[in-house]
C-alpha positions as CSV (number, residue, x, y, z in Angstrom):
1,X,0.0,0.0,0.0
2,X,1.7,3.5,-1.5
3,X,0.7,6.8,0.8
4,X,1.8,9.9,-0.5
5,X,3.3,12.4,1.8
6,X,3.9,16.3,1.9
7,X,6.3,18.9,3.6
8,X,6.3,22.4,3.4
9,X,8.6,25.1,4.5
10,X,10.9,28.3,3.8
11,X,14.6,28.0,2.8
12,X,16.7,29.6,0.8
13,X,14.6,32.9,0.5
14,X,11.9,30.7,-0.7
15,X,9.1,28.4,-0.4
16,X,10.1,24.7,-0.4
17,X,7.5,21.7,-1.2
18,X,8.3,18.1,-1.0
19,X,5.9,15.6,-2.5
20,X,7.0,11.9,-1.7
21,X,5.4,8.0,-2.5
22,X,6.4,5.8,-0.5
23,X,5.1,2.3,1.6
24,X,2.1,4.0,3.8
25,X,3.5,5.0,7.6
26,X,6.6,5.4,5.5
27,X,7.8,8.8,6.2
28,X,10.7,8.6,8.0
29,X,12.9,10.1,4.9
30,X,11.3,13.6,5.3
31,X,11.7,14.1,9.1
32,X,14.9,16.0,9.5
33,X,14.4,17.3,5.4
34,X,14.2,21.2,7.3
35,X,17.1,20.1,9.3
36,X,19.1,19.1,6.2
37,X,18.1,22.2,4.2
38,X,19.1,24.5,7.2
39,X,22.7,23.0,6.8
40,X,23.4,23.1,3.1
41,X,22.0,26.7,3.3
42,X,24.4,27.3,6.0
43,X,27.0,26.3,4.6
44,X,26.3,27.8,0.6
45,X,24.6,31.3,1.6
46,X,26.2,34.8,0.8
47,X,23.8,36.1,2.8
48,X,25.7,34.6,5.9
49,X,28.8,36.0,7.0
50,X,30.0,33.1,8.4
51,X,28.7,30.6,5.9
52,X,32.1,28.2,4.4
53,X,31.1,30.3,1.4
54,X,31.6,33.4,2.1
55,X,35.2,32.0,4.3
56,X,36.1,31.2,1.2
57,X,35.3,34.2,-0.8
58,X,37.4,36.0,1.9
59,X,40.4,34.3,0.5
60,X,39.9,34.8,-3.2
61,X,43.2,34.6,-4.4
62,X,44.3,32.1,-2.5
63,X,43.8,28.0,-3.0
64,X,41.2,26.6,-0.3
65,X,40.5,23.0,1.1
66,X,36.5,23.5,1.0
67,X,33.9,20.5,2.5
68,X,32.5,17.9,-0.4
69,X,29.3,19.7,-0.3
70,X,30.6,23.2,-1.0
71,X,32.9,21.9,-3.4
72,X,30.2,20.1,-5.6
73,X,28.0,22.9,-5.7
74,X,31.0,25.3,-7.2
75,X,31.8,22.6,-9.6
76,X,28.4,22.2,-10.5
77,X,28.1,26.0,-11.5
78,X,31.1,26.3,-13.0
79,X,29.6,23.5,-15.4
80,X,26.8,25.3,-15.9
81,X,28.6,29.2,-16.6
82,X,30.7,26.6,-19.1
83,X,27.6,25.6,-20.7
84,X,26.1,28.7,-21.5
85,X,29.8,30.2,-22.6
86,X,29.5,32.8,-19.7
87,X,25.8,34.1,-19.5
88,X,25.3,32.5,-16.3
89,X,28.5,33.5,-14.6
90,X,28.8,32.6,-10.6
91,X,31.0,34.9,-10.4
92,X,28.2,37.8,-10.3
93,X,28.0,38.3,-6.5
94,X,30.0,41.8,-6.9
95,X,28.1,43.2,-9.1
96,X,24.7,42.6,-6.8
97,X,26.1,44.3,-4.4
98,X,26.9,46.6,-6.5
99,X,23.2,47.2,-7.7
100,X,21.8,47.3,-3.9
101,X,21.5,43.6,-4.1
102,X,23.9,43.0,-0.7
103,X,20.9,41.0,1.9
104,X,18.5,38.5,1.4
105,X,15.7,40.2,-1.0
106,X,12.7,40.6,2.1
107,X,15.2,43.0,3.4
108,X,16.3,45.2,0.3
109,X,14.7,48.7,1.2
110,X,15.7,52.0,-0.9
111,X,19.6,51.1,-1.7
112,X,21.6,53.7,-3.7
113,X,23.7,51.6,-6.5
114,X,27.2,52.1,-7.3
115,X,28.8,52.3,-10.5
116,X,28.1,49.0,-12.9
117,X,30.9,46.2,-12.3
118,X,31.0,43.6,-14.7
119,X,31.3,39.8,-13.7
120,X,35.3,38.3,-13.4
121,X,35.7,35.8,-16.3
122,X,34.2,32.6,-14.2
123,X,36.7,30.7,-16.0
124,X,39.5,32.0,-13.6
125,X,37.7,29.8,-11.0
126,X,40.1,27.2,-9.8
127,X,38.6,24.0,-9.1
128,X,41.3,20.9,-8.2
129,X,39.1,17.6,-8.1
130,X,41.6,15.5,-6.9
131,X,42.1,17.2,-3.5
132,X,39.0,19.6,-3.7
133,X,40.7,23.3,-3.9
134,X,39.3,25.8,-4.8
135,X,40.5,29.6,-6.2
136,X,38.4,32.1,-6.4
137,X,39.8,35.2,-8.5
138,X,41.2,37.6,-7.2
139,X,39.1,40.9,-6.3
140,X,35.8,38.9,-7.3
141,X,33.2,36.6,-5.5
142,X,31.6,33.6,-5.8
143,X,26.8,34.2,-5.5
144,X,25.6,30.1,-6.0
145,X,22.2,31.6,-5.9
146,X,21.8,31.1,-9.3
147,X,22.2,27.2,-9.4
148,X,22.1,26.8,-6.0
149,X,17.8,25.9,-5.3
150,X,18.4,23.7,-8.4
151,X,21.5,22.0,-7.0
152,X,19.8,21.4,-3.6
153,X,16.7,20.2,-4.8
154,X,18.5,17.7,-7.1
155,X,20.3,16.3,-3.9
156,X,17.5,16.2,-1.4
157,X,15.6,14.1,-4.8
158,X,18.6,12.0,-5.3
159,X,18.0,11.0,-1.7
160,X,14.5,10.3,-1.4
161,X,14.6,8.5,-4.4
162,X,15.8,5.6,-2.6
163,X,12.8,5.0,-1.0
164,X,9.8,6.4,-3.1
165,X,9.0,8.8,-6.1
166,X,9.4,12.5,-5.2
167,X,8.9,16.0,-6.6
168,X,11.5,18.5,-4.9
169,X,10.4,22.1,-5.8
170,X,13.0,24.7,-4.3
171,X,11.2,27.8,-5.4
172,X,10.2,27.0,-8.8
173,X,12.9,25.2,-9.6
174,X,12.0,21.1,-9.3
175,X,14.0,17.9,-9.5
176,X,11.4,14.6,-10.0
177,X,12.5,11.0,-9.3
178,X,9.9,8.6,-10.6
179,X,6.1,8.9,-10.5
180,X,3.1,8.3,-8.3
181,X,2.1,4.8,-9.1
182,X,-0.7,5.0,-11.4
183,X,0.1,8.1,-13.2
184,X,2.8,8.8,-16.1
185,X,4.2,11.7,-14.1
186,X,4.0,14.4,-11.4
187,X,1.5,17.4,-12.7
188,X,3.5,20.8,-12.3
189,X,1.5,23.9,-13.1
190,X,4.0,27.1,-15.3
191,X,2.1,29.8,-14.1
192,X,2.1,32.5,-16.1
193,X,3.7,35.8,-15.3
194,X,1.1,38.4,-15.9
195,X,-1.9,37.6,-14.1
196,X,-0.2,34.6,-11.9
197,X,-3.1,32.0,-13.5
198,X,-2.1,28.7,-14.4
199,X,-0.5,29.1,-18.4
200,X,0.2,25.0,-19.2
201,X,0.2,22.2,-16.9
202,X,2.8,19.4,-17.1
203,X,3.7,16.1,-16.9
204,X,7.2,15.1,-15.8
205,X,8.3,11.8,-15.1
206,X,12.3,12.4,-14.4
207,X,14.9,15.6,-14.5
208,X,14.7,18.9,-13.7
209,X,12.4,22.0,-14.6
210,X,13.6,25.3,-12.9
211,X,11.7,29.0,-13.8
212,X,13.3,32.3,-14.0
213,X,12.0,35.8,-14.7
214,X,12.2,39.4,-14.4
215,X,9.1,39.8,-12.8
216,X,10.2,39.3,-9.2
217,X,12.9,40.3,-7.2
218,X,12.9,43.7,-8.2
219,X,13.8,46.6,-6.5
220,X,14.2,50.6,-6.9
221,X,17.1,52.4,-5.7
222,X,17.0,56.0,-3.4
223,X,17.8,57.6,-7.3
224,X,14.3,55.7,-9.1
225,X,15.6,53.5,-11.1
226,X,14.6,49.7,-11.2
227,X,16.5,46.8,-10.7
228,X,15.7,43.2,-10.8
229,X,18.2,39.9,-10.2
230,X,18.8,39.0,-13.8
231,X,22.4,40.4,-14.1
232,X,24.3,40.7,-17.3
233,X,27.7,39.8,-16.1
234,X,29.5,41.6,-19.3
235,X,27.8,44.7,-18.0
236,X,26.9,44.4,-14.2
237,X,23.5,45.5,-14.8
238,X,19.9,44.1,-14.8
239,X,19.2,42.4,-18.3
240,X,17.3,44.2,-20.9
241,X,15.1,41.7,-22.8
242,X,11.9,41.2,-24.2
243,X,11.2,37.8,-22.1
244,X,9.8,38.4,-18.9
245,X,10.0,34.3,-17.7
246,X,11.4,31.7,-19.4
247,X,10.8,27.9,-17.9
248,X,13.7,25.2,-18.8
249,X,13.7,21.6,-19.0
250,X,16.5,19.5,-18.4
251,X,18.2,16.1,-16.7
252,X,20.3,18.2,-14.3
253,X,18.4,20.9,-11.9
254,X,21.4,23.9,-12.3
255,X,22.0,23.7,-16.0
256,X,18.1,24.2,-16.2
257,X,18.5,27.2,-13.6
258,X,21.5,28.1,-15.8
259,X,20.2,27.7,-19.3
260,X,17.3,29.7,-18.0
261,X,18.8,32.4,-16.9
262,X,20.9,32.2,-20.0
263,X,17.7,32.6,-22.5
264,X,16.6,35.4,-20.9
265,X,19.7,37.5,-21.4
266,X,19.8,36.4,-25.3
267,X,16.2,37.4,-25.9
268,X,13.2,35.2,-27.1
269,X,14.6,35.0,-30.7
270,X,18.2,33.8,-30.0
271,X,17.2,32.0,-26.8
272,X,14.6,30.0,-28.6
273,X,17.3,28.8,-31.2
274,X,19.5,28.6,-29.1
275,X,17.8,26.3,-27.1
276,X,17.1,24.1,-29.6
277,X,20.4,22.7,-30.3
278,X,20.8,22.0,-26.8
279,X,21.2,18.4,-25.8
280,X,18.2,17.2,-24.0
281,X,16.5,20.5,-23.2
282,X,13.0,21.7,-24.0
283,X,11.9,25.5,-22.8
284,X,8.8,27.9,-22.8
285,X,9.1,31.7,-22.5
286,X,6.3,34.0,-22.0
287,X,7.5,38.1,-23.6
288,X,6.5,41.4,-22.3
289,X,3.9,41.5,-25.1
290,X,2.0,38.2,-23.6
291,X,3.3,35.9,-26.8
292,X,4.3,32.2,-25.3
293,X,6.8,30.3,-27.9
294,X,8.6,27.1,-27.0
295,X,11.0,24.9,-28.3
296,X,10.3,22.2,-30.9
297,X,10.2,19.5,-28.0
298,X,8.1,21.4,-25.6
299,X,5.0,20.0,-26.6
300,X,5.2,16.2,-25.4
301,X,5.4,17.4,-21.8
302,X,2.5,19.1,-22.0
303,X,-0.1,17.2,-19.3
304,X,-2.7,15.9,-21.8
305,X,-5.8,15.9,-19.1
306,X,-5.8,19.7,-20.0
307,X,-5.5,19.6,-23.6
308,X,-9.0,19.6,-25.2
């Protein structure tokens, strides 16, 4: 007999769902899930002083012995800023600051931004797998928030897959192990951006699907200008587009935050293309004017008990 079970809490600066099959009376795997959240978010926060992150961003320039967990989510976004040649670029934390972004977003008031600094080339991150160093470039710092919820979520997944099917949604950004027993996946709602009503609902089985927009996590600054958290890391500043969300697709949680991220800075006509030589990856954006495109491959995923 199958029960399905479900957490809720706030981490990471967000909301955090857990959906998990298992044997009924079976729900020993999601006890200390809050717990274990707490501590990876302890440990990969720049919003912590004291997090190993932000240790180790106090000695950029220098090669440091970091924990397996720290060290797997920098190589994991250093993957992903190779992927997307640079658009994503973890080496962006700077430059928020730099735009008023320097505290967790609930406590951004009126900031007054400094002059635009561009990103450090994220390929002068020094990673050494074999005794698990890392460098970070001098005069720069490492931000994991932009593969970060994708990273975590794919772990905590990884984890309960071992005893059930499980949909791990950090935010908006989702790692799925198996399905409920009946059913050909878990359903997963794209709400759409400007009226927050439900624009497709889908059906996902495996992988990763991970969201990112402009149309949160904005700010003004004391001068009246508007921000929001979609850096361009050649110029420092928020990205001028014409996609205001842009929903990814993909086997591995951050290269779906990533490539998301990444479509929104190339703009709907690039993005889509470019998406569409991408191995494995289907993606949906919805543009300031209201006009939803996808990718070729988008369509299959689309939850058929809402097609008519």
């Amino acid at each position: 007999m199958m029960d399905l079970y479900y957490v809720h809490f706030k981490a990471m600066g967000c909301h955090v769902t857990v959906q998990f099959e298992s044997e009924m009376g079976n729900a020993d795997p999601l006890a200390r899930l809050a717990t274990q959240v707490e501590a990876i978010e302890d440990r990969l926060s720049r919003f912590r002083p004291e997090s190993e992150l932000m240790r180790l961003n106090a000695q950029a320039g220098q090669w440091v012995t970091v924990s397996d967990l720290l060290f797997s989510a920098i190589h994991a976004a250093k993957h992903a800023a190779r992927l997307t040649d640079g658009l994503y670029n973890p080496l962006v934390l700077p430059a928020m600051i730099a735009n008023g972004y320097d505290r967790s977003f609930e406590q951004v008031g009126l900031p007054l931004a400094q002059s635009p600094l561009p990103a450090a080339d994220w390929r002068q991150i020094g990673i050494n797998v074999r005794t698990h160093e890392v460098c970070v470039p001098q005069g720069s710092a490492i931000d994991l928030g932009g593969t970060g919820k994708g990273w975590t979520a794919a772990r905590i997944a990884d984890e309960l897959a071992q005893h059930g099917a499980c949909l791990v949604n950090f935010g908006g950004d989702m790692a799925v192990r198996g399905a409920p027993r009946g059913l050909p996946g878990w359903d997963i709602e794209i709400e759409d951006p400007l009226n927050g009503e439900a624009l497709a609902s889908l059906s996902l089985h495996s992988g990763s699907i991970a969201t990112s927009g402009v149309d949160y996590r904005r700010w003004r600054t004391v001068d009246g200008r508007s921000f929001h958290h979609i850096l361009d890391p050649l110029t420092g500043l928020p990205a001028e587009t014409d996609i205001l969300a842009a929903t990814i697709i993909h086997p591995h949680a951050p290269t779906a935050e990533a490539y998301a991220k990444a479509v929104i800075l190339k703009g709907s006509m690039d993005g889509l293309s470019w998406l569409n030589n991408q191995w494995n990856t289907a993606g949906l954006i919805v543009r300031h004017d209201g006009e939803v495109q996808a990718t070729s491959n988008f369509g299959p995923y689309i939850n058929e008990r809402t097609v008519s």
